[in-house]
Steps between C-alpha positions, in 0.01 A plus 500: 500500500771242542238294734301476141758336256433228366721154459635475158244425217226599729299863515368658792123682372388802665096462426170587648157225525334790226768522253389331128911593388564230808287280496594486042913481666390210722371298220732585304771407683334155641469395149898576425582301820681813638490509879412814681424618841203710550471810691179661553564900579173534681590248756839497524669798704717720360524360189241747304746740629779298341329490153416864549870509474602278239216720266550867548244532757203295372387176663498339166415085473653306408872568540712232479864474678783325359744268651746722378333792689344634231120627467249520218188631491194312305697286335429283210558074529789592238670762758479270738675204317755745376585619831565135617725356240 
């Protein structure tokens, strides 16, 4: 998981190309000028395994890491913001 933190005011996004939650995040998250680095579980080894993890067993999208080392799952533009200050 450490390979997956993100610099400080950044995210790292676990997602998938289908997900409407992700693609809303994305948006979101361009609009608020927050960076993020995108990880797409489908093509990415390992790392549906890793989210599998972070979520009781379920490959649930997105789920967002921290630079703190912290994890959320689907969360809101607030959340996000929150998590950063």
């Amino acid at each position: 998981m450490s390979d997956y933190i993100p610099a400080d005011g950044t995210i790292t996004m676990f997602s998938t190309t289908w997900c409407g939650y992700c693609q809303r995040l994305k948006k979101q998250l361009d609009k608020a000028g927050i960076g993020y680095t995108e990880i797409n579980i489908e093509e990415t080894p390992g790392t549906a395994e890793l989210v599998e993890s972070l979520n009781n067993g379920n490959q649930t999208v997105p789920t967002v890491l921290y630079p703190n080392g912290s994890s959320a799952t689907n969360p809101s533009l607030a959340d996000v913001q929150a998590a950063l200050a």
